[in-house]
C-alpha positions as a LaTeX table, in Angstrom:
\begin{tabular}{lrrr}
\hline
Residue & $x$ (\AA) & $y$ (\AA) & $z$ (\AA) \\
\hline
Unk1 & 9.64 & $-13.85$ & 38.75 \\
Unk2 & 7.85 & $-15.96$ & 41.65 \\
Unk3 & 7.50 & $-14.26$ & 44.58 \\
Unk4 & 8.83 & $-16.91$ & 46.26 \\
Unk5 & 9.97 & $-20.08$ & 45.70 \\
Unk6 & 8.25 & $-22.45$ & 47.86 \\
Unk7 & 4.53 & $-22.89$ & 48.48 \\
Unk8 & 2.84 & $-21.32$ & 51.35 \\
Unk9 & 2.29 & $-23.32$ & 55.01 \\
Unk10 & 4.83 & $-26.00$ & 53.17 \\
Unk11 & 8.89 & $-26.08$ & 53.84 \\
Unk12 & 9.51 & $-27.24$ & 50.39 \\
Unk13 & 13.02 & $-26.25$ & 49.90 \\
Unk14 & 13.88 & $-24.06$ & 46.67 \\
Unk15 & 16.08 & $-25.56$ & 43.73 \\
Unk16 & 18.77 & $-23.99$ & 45.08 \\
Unk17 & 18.98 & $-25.83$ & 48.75 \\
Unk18 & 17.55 & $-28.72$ & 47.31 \\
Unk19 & 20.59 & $-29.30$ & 45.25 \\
Unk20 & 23.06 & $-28.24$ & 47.56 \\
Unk21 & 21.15 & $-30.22$ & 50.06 \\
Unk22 & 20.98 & $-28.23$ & 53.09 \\
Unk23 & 17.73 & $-26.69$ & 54.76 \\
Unk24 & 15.73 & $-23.63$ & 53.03 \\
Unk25 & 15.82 & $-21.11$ & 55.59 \\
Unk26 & 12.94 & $-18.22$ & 55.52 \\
Unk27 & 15.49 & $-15.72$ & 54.31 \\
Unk28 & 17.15 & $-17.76$ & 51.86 \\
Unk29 & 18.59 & $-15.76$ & 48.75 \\
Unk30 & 18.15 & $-18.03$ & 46.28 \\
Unk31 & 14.32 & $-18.72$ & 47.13 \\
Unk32 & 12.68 & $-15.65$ & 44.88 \\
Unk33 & 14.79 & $-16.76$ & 42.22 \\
Unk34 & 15.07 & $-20.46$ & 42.14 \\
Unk35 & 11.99 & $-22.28$ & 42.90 \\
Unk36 & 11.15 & $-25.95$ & 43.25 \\
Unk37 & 9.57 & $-26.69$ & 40.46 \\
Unk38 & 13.01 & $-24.84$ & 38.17 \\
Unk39 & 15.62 & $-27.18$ & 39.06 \\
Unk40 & 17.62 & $-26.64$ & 35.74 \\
Unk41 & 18.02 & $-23.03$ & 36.27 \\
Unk42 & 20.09 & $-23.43$ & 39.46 \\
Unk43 & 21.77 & $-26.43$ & 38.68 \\
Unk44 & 23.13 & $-24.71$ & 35.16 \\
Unk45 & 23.77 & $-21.50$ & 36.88 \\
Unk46 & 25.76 & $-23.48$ & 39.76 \\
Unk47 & 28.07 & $-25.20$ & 37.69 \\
Unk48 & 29.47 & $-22.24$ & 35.64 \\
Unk49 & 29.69 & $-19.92$ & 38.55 \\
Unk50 & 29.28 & $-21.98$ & 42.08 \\
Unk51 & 26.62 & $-21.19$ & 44.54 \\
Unk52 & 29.09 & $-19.56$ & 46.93 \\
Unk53 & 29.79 & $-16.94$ & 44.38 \\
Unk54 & 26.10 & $-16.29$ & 42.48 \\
Unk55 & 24.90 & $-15.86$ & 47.15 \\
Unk56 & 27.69 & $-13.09$ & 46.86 \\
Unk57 & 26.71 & $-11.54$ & 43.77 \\
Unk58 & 22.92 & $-11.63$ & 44.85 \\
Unk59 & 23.55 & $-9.96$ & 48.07 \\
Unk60 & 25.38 & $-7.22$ & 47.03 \\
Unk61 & 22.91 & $-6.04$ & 44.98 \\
Unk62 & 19.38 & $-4.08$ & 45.56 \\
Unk63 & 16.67 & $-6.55$ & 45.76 \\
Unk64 & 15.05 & $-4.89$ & 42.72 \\
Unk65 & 17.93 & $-5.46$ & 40.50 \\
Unk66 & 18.43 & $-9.58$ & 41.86 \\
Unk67 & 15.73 & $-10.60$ & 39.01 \\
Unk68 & 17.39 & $-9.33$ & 36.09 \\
Unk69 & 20.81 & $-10.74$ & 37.02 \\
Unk70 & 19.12 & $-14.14$ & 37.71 \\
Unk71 & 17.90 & $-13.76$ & 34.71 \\
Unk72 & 21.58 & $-12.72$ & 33.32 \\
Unk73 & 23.53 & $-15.77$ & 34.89 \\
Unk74 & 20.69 & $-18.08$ & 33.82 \\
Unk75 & 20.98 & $-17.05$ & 30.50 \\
Unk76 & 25.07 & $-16.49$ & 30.43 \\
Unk77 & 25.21 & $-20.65$ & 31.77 \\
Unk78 & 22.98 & $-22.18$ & 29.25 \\
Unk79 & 24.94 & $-20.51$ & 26.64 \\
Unk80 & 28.49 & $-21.30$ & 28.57 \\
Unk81 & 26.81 & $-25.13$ & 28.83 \\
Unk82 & 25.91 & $-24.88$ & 25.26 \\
Unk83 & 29.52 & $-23.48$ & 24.15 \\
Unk84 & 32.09 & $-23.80$ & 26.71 \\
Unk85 & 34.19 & $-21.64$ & 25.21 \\
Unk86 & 32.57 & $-18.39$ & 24.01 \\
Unk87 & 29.58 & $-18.47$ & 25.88 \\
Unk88 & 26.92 & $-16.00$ & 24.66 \\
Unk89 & 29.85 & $-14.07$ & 23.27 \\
Unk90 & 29.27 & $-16.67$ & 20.60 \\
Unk91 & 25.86 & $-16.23$ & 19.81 \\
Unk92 & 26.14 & $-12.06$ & 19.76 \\
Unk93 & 29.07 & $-13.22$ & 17.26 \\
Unk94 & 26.83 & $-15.28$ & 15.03 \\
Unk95 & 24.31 & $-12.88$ & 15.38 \\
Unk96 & 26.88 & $-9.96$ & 14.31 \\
Unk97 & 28.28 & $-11.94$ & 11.18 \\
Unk98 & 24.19 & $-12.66$ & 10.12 \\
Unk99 & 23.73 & $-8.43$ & 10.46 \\
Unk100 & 27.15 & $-7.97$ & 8.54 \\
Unk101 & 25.60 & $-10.69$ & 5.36 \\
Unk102 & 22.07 & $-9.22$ & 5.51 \\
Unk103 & 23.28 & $-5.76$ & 5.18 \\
Unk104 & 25.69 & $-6.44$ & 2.59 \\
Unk105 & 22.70 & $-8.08$ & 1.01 \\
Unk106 & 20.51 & $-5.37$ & 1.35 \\
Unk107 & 23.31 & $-3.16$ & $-0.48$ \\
Unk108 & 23.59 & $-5.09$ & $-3.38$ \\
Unk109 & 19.45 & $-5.01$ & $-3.53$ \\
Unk110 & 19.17 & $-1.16$ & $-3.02$ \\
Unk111 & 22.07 & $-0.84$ & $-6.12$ \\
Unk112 & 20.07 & $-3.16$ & $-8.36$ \\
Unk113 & 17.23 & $-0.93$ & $-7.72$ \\
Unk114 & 19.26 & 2.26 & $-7.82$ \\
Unk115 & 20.53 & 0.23 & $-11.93$ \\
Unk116 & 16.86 & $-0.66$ & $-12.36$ \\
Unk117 & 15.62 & 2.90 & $-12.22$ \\
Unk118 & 18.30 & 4.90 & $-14.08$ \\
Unk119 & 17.97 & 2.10 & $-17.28$ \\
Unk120 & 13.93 & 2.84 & $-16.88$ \\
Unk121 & 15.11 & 6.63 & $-17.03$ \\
Unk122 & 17.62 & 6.18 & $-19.67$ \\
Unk123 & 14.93 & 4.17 & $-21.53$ \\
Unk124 & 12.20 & 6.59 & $-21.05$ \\
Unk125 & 14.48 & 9.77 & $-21.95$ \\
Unk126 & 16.40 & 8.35 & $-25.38$ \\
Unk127 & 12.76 & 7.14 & $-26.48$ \\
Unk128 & 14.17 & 2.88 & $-25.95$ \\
Unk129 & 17.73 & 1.80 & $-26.71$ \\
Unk130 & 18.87 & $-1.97$ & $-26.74$ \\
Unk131 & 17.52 & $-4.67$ & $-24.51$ \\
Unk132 & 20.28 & $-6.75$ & $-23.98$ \\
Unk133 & 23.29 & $-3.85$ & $-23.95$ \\
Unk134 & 25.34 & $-4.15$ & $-21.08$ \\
Unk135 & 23.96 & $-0.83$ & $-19.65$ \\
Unk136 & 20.45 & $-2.70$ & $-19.41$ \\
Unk137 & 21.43 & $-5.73$ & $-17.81$ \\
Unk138 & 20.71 & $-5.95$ & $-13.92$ \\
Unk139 & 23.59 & $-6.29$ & $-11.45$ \\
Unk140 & 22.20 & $-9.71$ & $-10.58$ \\
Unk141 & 21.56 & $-11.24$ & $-13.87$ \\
Unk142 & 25.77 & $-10.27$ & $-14.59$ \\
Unk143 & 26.93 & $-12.70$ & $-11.51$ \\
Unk144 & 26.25 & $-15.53$ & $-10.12$ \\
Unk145 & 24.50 & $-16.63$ & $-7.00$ \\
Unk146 & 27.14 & $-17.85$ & $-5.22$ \\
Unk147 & 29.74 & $-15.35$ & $-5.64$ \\
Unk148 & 28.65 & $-12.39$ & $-6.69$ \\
Unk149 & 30.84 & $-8.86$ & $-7.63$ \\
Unk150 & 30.21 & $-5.49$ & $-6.46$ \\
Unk151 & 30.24 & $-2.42$ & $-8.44$ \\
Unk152 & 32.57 & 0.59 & $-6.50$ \\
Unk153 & 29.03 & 1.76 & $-5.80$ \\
Unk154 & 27.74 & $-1.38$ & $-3.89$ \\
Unk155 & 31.37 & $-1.50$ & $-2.23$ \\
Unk156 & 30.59 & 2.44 & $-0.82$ \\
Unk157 & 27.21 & 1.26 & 0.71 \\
Unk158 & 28.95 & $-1.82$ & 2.63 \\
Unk159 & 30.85 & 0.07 & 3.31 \\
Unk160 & 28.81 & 2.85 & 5.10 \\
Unk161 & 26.76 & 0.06 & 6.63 \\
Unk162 & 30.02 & $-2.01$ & 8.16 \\
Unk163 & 30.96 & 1.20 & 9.57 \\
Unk164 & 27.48 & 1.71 & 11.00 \\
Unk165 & 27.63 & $-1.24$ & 12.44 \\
Unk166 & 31.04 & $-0.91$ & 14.12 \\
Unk167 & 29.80 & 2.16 & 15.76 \\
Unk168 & 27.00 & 0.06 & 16.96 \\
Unk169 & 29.02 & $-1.97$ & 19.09 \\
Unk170 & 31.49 & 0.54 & 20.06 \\
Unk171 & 29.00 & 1.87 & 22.23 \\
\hline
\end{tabular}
């Protein structure tokens, strides 16, 4: 963050007063936070919450803590401008759902290799058996793309990483 947010010797008013167009004063609030040359992040963060409300929740708070929660309403109002409704709640939702497909992803991938080694094992140990049996045929070569199907196995691992994840965000 700037130190301040208008230039030294100069009464350049910050982003803040400039919109709301009244004078800067010395001690002004929104200065450190909002400079001149950023009028986007006040204007964003003043329509979602209003000035007379982000001055409140500035000065309640220790001056070493005011940065972050710039930095929090800043962020929260581009995402509310972006998506009215759910806000960043949105995003962390996207985000979630793109965890929950990698994972399950990642499951099928560790099974295939968990397949792949006990047919190299059972191949090795019987001294070779059929190529094409169904035993030696990869999980992914069985399905499709698209859709695939998931041995009880592959179902336990989602499984254990859904619940992971749940306890993730129960936190």
């Amino acid at each position: 963050m700037k130190e301040s947010g208008r230039k030294q010797g100069a009464a350049s008013p910050c982003a803040a007063c400039k919109l709301l167009r009244r004078r800067c004063a010395q001690d002004c609030v929104f200065a450190p936070y909002f400079p001149a040359d950023e009028p986007h992040k006040f204007a964003s963060v003043h329509k979602v919450f209003g000035a007379s409300n982000v001055n409140k929740m500035l000065q309640e708070l220790p001056e070493h803590q005011r940065g972050d929660a710039v930095s929090s309403m800043v962020y929260e109002a581009n995402a509310r401008v972006r998506d009215p409704v759910y806000g960043c709640v949105g995003a962390i939702s996207s985000l979630q759902q793109q965890i929950d497909h990698l994972q399950t992803q990642l499951a099928i991938a560790q099974a295939e290799v968990v397949h792949m080694r006990m047919r190299q094992f059972s191949s090795m140990s019987s001294g070779g058996t059929a190529e094409n049996s169904p035993e030696n045929v990869s999980p992914s070569s069985r399905h499709t793309q698209t859709q695939p199907t998931m041995s009880l196995f592959t179902m336990d691992m989602v499984v254990d990483h859904a619940n992971m994840g749940e306890s993730l965000w129960s936190c």
